[in-house]
C-alpha positions as CSV (number, residue, x, y, z in Angstrom):
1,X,-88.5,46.2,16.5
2,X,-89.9,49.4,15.8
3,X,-89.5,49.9,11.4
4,X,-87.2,53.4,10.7
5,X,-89.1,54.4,8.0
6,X,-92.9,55.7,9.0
7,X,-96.1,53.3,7.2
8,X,-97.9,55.2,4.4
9,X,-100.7,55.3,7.1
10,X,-98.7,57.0,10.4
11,X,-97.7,59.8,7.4
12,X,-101.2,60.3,6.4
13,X,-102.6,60.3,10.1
14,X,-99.7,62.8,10.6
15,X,-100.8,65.3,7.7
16,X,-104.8,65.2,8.9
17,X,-103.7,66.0,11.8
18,X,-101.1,68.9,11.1
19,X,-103.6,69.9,7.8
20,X,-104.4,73.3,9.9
21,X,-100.8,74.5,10.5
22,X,-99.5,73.4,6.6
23,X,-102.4,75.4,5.5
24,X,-101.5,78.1,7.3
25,X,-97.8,78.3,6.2
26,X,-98.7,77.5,2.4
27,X,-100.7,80.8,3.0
28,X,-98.5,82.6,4.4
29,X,-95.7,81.7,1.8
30,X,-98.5,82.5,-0.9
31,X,-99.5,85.9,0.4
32,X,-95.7,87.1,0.9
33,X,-93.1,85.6,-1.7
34,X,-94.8,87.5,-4.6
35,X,-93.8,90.9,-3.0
36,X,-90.3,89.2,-1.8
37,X,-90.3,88.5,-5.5
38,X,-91.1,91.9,-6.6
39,X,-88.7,93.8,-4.4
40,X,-85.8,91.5,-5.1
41,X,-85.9,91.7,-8.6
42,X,-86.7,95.4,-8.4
43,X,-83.4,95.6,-6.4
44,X,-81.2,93.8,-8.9
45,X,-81.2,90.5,-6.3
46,X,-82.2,87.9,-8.8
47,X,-80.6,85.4,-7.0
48,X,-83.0,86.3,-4.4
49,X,-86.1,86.1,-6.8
50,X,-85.2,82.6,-8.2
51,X,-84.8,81.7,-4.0
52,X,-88.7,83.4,-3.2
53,X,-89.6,81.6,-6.4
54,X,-88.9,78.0,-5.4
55,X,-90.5,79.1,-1.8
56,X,-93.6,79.9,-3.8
57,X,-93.7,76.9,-5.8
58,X,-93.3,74.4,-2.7
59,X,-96.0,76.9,-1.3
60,X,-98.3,75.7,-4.2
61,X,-97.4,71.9,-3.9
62,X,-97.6,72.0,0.2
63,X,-101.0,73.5,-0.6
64,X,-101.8,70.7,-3.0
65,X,-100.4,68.0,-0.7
66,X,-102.3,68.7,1.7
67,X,-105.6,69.3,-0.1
């Protein structure tokens, strides 16, 4: 019977193999949430802001991740 929770190993294999795409999204998110940032808070959204934040700061750790 197949386990439901994925080895340490299959989730590393998985990342290696993804690194490319993550990169690429981490980059993205990098590039663009600052401005999001800007705008929002220049338009009174600070809701917004704190939202692009967190987006930036799993950015950062999905960069870190996947190293």
């Amino acid at each position: 019977m197949a386990d439901k929770f994925p080895t340490k190993s299959s989730f590393s294999t998985w990342r290696k193999r993804h690194r490319y795409a993550l990169q690429a999204i981490a980059l993205i998110l990098g590039v663009l949430a600052p401005f999001g940032i800007y705008f929002a808070l220049v338009g009174g959204l600070g809701w917004l802001g704190v939202l692009l934040f967190g987006l930036l700061a799993i950015a950062m750790l999905l960069t870190v991740w996947v190293g």
